[in-house]
N, CA, C and O atoms as a GROMACS GRO file, in nm:
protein
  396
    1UNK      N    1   0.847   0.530  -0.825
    1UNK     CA    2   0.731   0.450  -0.859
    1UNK      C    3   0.634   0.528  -0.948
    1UNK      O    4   0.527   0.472  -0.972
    2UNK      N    5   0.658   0.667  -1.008
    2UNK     CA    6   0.585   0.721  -1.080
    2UNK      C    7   0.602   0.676  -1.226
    2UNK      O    8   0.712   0.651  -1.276
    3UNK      N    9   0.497   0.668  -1.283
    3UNK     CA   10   0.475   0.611  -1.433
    3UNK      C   11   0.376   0.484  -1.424
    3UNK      O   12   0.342   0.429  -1.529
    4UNK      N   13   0.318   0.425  -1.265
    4UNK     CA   14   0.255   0.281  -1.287
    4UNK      C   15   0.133   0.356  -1.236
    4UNK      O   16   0.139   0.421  -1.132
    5UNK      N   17  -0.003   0.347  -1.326
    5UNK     CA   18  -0.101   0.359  -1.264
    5UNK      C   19  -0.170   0.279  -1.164
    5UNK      O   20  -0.255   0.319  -1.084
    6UNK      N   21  -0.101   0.101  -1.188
    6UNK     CA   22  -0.141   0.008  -1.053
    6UNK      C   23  -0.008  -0.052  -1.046
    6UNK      O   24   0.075  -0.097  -1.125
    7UNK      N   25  -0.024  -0.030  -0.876
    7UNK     CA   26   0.110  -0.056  -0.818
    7UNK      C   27   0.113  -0.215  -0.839
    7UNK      O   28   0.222  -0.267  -0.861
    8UNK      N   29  -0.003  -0.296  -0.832
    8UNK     CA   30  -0.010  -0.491  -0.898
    8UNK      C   31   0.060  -0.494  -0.998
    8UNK      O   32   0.088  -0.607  -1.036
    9UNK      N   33   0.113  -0.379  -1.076
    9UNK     CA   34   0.213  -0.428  -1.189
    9UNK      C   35   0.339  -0.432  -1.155
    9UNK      O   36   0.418  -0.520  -1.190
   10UNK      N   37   0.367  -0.324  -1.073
   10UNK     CA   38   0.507  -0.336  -1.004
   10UNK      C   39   0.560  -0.446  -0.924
   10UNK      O   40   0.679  -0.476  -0.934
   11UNK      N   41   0.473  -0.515  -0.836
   11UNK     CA   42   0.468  -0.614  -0.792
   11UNK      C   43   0.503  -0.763  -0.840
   11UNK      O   44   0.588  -0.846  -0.809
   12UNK      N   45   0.387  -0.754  -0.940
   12UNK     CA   46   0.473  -0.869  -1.100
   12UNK      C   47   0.554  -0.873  -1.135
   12UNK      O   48   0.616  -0.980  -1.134
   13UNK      N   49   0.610  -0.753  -1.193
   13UNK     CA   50   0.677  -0.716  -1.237
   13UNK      C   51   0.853  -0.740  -1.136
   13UNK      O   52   0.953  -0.803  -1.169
   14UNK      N   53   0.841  -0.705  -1.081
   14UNK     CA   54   0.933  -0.742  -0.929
   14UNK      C   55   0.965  -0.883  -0.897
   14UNK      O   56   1.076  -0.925  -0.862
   15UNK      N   57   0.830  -0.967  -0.916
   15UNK     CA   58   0.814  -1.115  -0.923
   15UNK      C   59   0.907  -1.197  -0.996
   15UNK      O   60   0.971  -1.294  -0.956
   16UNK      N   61   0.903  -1.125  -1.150
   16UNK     CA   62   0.959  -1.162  -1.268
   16UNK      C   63   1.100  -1.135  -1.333
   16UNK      O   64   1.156  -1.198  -1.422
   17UNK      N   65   1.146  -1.008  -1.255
   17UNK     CA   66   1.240  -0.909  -1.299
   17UNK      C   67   1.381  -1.064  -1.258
   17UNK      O   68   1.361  -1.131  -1.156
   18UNK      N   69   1.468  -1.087  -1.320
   18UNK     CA   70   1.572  -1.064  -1.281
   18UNK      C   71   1.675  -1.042  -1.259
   18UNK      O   72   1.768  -1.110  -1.215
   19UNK      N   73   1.661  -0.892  -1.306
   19UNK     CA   74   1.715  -0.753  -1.276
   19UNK      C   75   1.758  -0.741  -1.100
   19UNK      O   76   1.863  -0.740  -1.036
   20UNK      N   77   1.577  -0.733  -1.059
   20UNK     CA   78   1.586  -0.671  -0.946
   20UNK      C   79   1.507  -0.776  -0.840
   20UNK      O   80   1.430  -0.867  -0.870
   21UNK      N   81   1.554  -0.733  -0.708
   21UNK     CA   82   1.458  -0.872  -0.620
   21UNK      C   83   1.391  -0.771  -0.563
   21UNK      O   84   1.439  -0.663  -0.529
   22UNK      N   85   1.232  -0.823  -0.549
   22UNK     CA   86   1.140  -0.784  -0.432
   22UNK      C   87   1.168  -0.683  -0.362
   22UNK      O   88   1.098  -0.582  -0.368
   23UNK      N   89   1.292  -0.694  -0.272
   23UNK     CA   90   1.312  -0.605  -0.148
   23UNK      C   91   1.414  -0.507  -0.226
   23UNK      O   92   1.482  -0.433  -0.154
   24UNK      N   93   1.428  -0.501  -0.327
   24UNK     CA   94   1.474  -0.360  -0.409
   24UNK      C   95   1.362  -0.253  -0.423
   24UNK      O   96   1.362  -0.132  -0.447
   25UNK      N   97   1.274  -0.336  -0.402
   25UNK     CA   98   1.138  -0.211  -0.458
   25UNK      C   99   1.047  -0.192  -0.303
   25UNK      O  100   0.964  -0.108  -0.268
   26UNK      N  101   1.085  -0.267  -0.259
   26UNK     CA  102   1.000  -0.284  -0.091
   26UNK      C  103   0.930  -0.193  -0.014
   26UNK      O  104   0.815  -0.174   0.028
   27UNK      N  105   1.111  -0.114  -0.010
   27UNK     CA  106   1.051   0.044   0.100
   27UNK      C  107   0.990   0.112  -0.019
   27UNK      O  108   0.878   0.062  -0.031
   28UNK      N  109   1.008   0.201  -0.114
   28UNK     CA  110   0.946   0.291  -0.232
   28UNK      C  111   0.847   0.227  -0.244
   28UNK      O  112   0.751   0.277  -0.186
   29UNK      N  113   0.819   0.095  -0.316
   29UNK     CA  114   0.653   0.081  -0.320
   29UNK      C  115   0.548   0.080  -0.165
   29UNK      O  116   0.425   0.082  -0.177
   30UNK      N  117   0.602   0.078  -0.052
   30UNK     CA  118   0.521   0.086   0.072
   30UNK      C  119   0.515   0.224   0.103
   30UNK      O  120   0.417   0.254   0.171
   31UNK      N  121   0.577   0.299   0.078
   31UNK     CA  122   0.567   0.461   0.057
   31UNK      C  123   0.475   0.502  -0.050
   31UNK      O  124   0.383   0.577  -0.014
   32UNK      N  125   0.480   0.472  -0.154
   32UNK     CA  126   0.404   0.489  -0.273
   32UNK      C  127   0.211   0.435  -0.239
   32UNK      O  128   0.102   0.494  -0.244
   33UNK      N  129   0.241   0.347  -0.217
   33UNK     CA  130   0.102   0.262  -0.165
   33UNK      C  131   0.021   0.371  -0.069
   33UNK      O  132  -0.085   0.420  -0.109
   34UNK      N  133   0.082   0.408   0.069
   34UNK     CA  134   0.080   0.479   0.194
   34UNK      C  135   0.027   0.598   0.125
   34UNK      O  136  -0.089   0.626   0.158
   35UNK      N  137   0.077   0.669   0.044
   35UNK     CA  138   0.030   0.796  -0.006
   35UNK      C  139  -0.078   0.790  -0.110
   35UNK      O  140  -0.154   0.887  -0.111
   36UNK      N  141  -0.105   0.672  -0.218
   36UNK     CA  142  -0.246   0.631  -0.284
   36UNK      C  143  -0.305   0.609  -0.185
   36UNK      O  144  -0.379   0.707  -0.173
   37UNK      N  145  -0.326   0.526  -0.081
   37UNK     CA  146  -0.424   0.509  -0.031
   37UNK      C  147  -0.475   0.610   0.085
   37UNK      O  148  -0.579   0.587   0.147
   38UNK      N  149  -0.409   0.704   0.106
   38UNK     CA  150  -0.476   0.810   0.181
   38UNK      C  151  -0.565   0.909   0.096
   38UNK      O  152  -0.677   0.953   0.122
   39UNK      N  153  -0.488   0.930  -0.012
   39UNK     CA  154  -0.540   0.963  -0.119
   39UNK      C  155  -0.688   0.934  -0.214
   39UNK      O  156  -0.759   1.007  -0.283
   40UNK      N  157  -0.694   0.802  -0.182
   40UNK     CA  158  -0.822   0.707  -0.237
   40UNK      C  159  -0.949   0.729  -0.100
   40UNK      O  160  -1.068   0.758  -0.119
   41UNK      N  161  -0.895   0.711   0.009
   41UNK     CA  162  -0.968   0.717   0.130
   41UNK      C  163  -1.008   0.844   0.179
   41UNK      O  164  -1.093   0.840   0.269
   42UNK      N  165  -0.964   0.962   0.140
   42UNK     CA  166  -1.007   1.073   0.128
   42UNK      C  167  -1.106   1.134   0.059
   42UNK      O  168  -1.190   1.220   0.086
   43UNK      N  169  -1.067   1.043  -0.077
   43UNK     CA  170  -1.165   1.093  -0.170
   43UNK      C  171  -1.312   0.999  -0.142
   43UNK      O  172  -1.420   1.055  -0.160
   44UNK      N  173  -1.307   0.878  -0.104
   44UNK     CA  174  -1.397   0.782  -0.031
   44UNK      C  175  -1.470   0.815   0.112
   44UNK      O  176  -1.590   0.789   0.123
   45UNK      N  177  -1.408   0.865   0.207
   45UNK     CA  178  -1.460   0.890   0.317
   45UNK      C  179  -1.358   1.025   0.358
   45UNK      O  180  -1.257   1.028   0.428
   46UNK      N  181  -1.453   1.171   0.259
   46UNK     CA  182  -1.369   1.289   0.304
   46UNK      C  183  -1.373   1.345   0.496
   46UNK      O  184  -1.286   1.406   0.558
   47UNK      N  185  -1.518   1.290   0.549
   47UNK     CA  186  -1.480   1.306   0.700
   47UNK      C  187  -1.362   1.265   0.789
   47UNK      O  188  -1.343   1.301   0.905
   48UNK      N  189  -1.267   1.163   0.698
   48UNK     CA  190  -1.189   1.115   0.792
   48UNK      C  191  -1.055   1.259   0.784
   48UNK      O  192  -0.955   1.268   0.855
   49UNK      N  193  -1.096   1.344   0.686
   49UNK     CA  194  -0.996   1.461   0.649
   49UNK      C  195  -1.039   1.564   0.799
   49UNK      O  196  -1.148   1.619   0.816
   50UNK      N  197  -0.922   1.568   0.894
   50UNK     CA  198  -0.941   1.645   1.028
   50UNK      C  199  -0.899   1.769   0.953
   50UNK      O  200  -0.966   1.860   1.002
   51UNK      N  201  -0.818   1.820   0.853
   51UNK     CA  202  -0.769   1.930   0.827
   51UNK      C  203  -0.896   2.023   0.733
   51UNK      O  204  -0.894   2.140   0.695
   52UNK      N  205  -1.005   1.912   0.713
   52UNK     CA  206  -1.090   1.977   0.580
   52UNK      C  207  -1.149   2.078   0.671
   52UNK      O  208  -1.165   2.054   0.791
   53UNK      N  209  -1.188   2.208   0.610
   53UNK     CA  210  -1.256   2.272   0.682
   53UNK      C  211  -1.462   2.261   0.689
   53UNK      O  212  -1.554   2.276   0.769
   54UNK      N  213  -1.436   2.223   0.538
   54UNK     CA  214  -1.625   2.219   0.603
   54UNK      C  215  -1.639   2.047   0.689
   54UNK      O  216  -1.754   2.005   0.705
   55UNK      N  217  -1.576   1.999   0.715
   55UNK     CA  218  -1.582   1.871   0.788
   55UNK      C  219  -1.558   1.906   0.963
   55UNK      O  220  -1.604   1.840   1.057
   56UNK      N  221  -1.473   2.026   0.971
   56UNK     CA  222  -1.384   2.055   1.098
   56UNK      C  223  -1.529   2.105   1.189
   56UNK      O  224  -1.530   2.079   1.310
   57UNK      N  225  -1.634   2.168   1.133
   57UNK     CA  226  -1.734   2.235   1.214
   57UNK      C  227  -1.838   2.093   1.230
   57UNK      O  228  -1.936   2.115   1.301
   58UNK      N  229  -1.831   1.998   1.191
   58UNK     CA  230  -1.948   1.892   1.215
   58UNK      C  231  -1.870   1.828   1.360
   58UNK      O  232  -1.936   1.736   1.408
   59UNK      N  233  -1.808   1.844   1.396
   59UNK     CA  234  -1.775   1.775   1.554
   59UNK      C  235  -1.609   1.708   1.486
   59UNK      O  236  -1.560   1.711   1.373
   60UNK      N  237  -1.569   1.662   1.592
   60UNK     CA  238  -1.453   1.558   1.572
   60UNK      C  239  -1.410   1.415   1.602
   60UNK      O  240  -1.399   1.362   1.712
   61UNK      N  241  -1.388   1.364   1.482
   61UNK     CA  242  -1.370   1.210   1.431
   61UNK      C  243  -1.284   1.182   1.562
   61UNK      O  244  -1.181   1.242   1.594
   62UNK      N  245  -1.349   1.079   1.633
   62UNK     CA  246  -1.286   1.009   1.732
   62UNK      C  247  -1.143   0.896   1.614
   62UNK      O  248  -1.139   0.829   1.510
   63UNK      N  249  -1.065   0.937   1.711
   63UNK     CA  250  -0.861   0.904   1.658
   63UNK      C  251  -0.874   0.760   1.628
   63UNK      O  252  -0.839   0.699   1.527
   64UNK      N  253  -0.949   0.708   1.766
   64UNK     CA  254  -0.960   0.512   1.726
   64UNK      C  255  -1.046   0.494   1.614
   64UNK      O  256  -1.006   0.421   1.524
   65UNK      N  257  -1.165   0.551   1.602
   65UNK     CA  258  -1.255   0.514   1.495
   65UNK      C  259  -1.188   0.499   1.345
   65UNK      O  260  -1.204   0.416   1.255
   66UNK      N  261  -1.100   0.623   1.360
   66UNK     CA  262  -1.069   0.737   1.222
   66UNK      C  263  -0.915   0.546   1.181
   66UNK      O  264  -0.904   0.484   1.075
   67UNK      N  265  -0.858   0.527   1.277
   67UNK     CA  266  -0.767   0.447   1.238
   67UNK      C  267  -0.848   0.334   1.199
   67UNK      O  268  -0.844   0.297   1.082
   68UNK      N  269  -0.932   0.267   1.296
   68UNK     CA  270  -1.007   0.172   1.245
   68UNK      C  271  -1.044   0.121   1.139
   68UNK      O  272  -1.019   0.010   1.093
   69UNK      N  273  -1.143   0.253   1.075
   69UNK     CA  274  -1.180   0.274   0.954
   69UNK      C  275  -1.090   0.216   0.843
   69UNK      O  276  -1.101   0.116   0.772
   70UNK      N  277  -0.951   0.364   0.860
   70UNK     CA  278  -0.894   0.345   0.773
   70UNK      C  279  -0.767   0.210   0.760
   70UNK      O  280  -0.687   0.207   0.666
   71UNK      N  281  -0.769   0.122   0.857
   71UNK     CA  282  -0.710  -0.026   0.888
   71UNK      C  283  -0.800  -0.123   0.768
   71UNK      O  284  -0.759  -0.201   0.683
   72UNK      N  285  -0.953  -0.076   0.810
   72UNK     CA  286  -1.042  -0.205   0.734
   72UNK      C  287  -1.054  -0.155   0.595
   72UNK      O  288  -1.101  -0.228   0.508
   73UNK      N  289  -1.015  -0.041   0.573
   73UNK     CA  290  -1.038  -0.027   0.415
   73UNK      C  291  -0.922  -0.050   0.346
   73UNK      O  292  -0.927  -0.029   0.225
   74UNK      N  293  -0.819  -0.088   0.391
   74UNK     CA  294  -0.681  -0.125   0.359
   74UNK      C  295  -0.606  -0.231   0.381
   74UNK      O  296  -0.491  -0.246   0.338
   75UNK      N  297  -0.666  -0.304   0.447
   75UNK     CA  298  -0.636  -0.447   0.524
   75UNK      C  299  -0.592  -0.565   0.340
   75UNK      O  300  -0.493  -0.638   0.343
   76UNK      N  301  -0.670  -0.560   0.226
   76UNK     CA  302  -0.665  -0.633   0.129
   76UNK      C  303  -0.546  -0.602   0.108
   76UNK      O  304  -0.467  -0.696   0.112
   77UNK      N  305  -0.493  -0.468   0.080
   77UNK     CA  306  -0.405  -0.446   0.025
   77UNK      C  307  -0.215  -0.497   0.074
   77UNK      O  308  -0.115  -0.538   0.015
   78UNK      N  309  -0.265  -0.450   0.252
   78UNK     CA  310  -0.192  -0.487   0.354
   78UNK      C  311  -0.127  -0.634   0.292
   78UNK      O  312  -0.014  -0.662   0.252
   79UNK      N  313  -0.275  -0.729   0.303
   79UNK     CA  314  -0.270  -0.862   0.240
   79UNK      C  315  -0.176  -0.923   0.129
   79UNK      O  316  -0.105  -1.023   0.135
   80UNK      N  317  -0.196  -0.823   0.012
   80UNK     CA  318  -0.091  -0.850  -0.119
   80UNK      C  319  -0.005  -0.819  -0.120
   80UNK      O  320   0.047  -0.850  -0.227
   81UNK      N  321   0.097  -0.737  -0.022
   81UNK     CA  322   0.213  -0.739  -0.027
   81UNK      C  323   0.268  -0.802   0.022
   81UNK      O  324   0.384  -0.833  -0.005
   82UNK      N  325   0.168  -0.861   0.152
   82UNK     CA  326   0.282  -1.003   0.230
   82UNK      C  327   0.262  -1.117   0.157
   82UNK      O  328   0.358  -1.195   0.162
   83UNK      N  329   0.155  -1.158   0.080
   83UNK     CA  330   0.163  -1.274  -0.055
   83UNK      C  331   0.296  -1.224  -0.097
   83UNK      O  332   0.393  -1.262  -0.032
   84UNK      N  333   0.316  -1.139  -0.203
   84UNK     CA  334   0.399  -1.090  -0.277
   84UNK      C  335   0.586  -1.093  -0.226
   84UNK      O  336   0.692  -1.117  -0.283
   85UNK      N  337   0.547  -1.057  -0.107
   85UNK     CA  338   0.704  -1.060  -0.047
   85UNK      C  339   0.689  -1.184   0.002
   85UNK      O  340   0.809  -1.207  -0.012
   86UNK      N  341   0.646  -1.289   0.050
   86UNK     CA  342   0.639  -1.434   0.077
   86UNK      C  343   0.684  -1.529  -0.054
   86UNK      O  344   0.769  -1.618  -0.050
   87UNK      N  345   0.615  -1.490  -0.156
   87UNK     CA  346   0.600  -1.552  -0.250
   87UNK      C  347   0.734  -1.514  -0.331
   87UNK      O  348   0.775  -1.598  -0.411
   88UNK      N  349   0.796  -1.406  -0.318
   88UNK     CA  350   0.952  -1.381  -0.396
   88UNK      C  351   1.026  -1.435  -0.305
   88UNK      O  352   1.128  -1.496  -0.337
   89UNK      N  353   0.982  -1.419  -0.155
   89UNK     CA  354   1.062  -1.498  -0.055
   89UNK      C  355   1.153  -1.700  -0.081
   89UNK      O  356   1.254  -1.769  -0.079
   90UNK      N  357   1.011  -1.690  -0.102
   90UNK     CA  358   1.015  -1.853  -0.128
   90UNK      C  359   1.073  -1.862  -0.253
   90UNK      O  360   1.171  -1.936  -0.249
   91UNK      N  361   1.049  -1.814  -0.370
   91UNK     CA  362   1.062  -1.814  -0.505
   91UNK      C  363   1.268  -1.798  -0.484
   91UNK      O  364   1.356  -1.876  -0.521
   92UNK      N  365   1.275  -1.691  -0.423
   92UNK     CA  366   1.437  -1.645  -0.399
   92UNK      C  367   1.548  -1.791  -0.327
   92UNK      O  368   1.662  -1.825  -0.356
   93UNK      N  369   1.423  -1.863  -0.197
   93UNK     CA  370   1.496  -1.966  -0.122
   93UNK      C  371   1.537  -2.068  -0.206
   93UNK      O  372   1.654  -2.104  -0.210
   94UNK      N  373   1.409  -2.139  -0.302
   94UNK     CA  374   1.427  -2.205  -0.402
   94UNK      C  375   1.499  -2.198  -0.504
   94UNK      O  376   1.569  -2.297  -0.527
   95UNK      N  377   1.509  -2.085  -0.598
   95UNK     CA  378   1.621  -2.043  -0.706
   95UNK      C  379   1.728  -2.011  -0.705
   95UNK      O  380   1.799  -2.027  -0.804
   96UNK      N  381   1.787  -1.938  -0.553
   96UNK     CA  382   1.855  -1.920  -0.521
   96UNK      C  383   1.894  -1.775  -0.507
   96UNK      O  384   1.789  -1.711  -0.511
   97UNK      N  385   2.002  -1.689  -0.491
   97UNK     CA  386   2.032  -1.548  -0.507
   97UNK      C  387   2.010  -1.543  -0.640
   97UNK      O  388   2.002  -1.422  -0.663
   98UNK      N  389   1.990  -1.626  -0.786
   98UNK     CA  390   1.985  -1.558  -0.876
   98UNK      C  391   1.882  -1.525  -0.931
   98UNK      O  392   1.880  -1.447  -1.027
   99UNK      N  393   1.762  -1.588  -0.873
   99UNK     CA  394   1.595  -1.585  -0.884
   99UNK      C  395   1.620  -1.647  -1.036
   99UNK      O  396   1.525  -1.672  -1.109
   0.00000   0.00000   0.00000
């Protein structure tokens, strides 16, 4: 998945391809995603970093909070991939195996 600066293109792109269906790109782009967005949320809310060290001496991020957090800042995204795999879903039932 390296070379897309937004993974919404891959997604389209996946939509449209047919090359390839949806669940060719499925697991790699949910891996890919998983690692931007820790990445983004780090740089957004560096306390949730338990390994940072000037963060490690201010006390420690309660585990439920720290998931919480990072659930609601990711929840949209959560969102567009089940559009996305619904929507090739249906798109696939209708067209058939050949999209």
């Amino acid at each position: 998945m390296t070379g897309f600066s937004n993974l919404g293109d891959i997604q389209v792109f996946a939509t449209l391809s047919k090359k390839f269906k949806y669940s060719d790109i499925m697991a790699e782009y949910v891996d890919e995603q998983l690692d931007r967005q820790v990445l983004w949320l780090l740089k957004e809310i560096p306390e949730l970093d338990f390994e940072n060290k000037k963060f490690k001496k201010a006390g420690k991020v309660d585990e439920k909070e720290r998931m919480k957090v990072c659930f609601e800042s990711v929840k949209t995204s959560y969102y567009l991939i089940l559009f996305f795999k619904h929507l090739n879903q249906t798109i696939e039932d209708v067209a058939g195996a050949d999209k």
